[in-house]
N, C-alpha and C positions, 0 to 999 in steps of 0.2 A: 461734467462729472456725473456718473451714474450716481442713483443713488444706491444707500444699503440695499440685501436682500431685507424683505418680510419675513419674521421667525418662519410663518406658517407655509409662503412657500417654497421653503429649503428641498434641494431633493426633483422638485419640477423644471425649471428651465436646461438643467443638464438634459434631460431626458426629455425634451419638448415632443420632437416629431414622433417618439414611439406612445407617447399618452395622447398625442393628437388620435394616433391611430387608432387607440384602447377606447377613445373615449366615444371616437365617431362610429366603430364599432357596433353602439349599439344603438336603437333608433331611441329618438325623444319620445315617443309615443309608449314604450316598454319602458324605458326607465321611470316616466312619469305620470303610469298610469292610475294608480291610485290618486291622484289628487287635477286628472287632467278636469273634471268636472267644475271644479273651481275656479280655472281661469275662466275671464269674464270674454264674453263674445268680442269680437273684433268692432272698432279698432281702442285697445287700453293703452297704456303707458306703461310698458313694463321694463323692470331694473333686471338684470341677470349678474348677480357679483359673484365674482369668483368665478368667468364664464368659460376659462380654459380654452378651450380651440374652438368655440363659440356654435357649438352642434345644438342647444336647444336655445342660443340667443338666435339662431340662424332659422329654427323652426318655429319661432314665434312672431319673425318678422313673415313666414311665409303663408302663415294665418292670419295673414293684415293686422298685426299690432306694429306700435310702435316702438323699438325694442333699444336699449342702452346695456351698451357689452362692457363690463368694469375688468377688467384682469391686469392683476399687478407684476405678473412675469411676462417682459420682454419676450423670450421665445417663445412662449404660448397664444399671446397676445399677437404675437406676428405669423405664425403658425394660423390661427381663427383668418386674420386679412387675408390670408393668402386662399386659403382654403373655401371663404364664405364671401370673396370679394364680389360676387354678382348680385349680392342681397344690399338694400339700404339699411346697416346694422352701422349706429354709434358706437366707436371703440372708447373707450376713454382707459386709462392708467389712477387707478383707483382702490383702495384696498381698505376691509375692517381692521382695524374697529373706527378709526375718525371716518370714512368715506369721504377727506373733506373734499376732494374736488365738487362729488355731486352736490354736497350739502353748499357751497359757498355759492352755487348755481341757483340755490334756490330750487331743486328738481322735487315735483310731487309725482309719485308712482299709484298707479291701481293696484300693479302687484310688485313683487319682491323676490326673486329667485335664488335659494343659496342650496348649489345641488355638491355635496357633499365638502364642504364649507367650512362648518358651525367647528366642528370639532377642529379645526387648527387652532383655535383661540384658545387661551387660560381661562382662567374662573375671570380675573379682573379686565380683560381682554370681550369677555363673553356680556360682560356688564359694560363699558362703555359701549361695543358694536349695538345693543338692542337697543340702547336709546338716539345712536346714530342711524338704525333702522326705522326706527318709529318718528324719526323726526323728517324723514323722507316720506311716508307714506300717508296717499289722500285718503280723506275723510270715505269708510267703508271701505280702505285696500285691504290686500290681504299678501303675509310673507308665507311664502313657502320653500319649506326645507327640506332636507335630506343628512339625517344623523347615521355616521355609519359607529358600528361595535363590534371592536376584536383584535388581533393586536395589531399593533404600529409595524408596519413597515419598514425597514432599514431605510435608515439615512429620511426619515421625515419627522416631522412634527404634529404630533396628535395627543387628545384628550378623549377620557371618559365621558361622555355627554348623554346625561334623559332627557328626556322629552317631560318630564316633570319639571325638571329647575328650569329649563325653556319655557314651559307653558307660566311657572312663578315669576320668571324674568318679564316675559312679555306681561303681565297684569302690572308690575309696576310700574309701564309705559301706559298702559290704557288698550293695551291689545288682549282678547281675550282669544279662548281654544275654537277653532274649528275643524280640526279635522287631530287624528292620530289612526296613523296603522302602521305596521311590522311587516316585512318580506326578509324573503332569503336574498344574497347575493348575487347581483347578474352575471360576474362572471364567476359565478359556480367556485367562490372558496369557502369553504364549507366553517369557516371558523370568521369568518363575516355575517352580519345581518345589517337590516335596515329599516330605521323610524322615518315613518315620513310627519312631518308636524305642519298644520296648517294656523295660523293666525290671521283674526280680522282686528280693525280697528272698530268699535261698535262706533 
């Protein structure tokens, strides 16, 4: 028996191969460039959740890290295999806010990747995931996010999310602020922008 969808990704496995395409679209190096300074030099332990057709789980393995692809949509999930199957990329079936697969693994990350993520969750949703984030991540890692703002999309599930109640969430964990910037939309909708939030663990 499959199990339920995730509220948050409603809307994604119907549509799998044409968001593969949106998403690989565009390179990990332009979507991530504001915060590529951060990641730590080769080789880290890095989490990518929420990795969709696994375009920057796929670019971080090919910077010698060592990379754990989480996606909880089937078709998307199989869509990344197919598509990134010549890279050494862990797939695992995985999703906030419990993470429990990783977490029952016992897995410690350097870093944390949640590239447009944050806002599927609720408020009570957005509080259990950061301390199932923080309970993942080694001593000095660091999460990096991507908060989009504007409106919702038919047929998806999304929240208003700052980068403020983010950066107040993460101190109640013991992760404090390192990075915050704002861009426009990569693909050019004009009623979209973008927070990117950086967190360390001190």
């Amino acid at each position: 028996m499959s199990r339920p969808r995730i509220g948050g990704t409603e809307g994604y496995g119907e549509r799998a191969a044409a968001l593969a395409d949106q998403y690989e679209s565009i390179a990990f190096a332009d979507v991530h460039r504001d915060v590529l300074h951060l990641i730590p030099d080769a080789p880290a332990r890095i989490a990518d959740i929420g990795a969709g057709s696994g375009r920057d789980a796929a670019a971080l393995a090919r910077m010698g890290h060592a990379v754990v692809a989480a996606e909880p949509t089937p078709e998307l999930r199989l869509e990344g295999q197919r598509r990134h199957a010549a890279l050494d990329l862990e797939w695992v079936d995985d999703a906030l806010p419990d993470l429990a697969g990783l977490r029952a693994r016992g897995r410690a990350f350097d870093v944390i990747m949640l590239t447009a993520v944050w806002m599927h969750l609720d408020a009570a949703e957005r509080a259990s995931g950061m301390a199932s984030l923080a309970a993942l991540l080694a001593p000095q890692g660091r999460i990096l996010m991507s908060l989009r703002h504007g409106p919702v999309p038919p047929g998806r599930r999304m929240f208003e999310v700052s980068a403020d109640e983010t950066f107040a969430l993460a101190a109640g964990h013991g992760l404090s602020r390192l990075h915050l910037s704002t861009r426009e939309d990569m693909l050019d909708r004009g009623d979209v922008h973008w927070s990117f939030v950086g967190l360390v663990r001190g």
